[in-house]
C-alpha positions in Angstrom: 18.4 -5.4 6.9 16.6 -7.5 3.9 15.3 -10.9 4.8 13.6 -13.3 2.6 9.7 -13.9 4.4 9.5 -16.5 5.7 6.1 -16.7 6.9 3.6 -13.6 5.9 0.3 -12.1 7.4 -1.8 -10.0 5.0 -3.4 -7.4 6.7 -6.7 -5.5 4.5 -6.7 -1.9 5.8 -9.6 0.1 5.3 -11.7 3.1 7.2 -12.2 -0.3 9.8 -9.1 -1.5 10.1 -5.9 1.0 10.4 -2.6 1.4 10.6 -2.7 1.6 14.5 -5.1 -1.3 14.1 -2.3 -3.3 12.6 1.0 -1.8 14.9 -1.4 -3.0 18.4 -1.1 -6.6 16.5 3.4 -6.5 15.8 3.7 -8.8 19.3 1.0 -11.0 18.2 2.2 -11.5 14.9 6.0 -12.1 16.2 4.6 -15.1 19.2 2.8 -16.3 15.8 6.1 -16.7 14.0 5.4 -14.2 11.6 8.5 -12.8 9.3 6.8 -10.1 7.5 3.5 -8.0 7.1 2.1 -8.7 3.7 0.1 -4.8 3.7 -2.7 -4.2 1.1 -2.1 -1.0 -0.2 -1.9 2.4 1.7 -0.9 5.2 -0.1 -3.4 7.6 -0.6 -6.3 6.2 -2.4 -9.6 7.3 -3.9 -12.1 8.5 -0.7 -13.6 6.0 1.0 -11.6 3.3 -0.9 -12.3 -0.3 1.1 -9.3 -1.8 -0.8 -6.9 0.8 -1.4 -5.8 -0.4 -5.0 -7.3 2.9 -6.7 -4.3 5.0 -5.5 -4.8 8.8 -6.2 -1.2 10.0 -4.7 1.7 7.4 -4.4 3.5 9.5 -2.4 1.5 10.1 0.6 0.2 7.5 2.9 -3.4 7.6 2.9 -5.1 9.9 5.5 -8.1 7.8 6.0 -5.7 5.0 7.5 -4.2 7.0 10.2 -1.4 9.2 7.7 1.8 9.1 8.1 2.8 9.8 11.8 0.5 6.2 11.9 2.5 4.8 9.4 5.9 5.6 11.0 4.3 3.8 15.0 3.7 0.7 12.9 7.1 0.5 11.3 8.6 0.8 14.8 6.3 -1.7 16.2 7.2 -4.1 13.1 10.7 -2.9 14.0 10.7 -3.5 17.2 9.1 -6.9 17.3 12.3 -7.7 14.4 9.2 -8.0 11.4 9.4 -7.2 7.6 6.7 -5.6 5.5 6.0 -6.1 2.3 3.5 -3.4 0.3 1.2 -5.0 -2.0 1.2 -2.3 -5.0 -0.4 -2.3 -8.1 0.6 0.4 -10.3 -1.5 -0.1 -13.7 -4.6 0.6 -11.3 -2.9 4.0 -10.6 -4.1 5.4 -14.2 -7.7 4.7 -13.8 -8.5 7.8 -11.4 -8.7 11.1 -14.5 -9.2 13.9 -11.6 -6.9 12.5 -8.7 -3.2 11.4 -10.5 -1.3 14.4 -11.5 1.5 12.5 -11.8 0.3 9.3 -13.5 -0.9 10.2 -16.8 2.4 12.1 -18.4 4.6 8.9 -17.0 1.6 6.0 -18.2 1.6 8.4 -21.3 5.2 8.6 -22.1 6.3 4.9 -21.0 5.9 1.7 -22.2 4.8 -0.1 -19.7 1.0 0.7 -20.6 1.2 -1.7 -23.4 3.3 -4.7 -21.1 0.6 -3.8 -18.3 -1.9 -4.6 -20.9 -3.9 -0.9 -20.4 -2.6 0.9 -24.0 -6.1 -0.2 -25.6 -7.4 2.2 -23.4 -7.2 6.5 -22.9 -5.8 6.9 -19.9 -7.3 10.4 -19.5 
């Protein structure tokens, strides 16, 4: 069921701070009066990534933060406390990574969106 947030908590998850980190904290984010996990990116990302903005693979959740059989406690712990999440993605940072995005470049390099994301004055491989 979509609901509109209400109240958010952004969570930074790093090599310090998982995604088991964040599912031990659903019932204190619910007594809070928390709607919805704002989530700083966690698909896979470059190694060692502290921010998780330089994603390498979109369609894996990054193994550093737990993977996914992590990711899929802390949507039942969301779940079960009633929270959203919302993923904080930035996709023009996705082309910035030449020997980790396989599927980046042909997409950035047959779309438009390069120039409305403001990256087409720059090769992006």
């Amino acid at each position: 069921m979509k609901t509109i947030p209400r109240a958010t908590y952004r969570i930074q998850f790093h090599a310090g701070f998982t995604l088991d980190d964040a599912a031990g904290l659903a019932d204190y984010l619910k007594a809070l009066g928390v709607s919805h996990l704002f989530a700083s990116p966690y698909l896979r990302a470059a190694p060692g990534s502290t921010h998780g903005y330089d994603v390498v693979d979109p369609g894996r959740i990054n193994a550093e933060l737990g993977g996914m059989e992590v990711h899929n406690r802390l949507c039942r712990a969301l779940d079960r406390c009633g929270l959203g999440q919302i993923l904080d993605v930035v996709p023009n940072h996705y082309g910035r990574y030449r020997s980790r995005k396989p599927l980046v470049v042909p997409v950035m390099r047959q779309s438009k969106i390069v120039a409305i994301l403001g990256v087409g004055n720059k090769p992006v491989d």
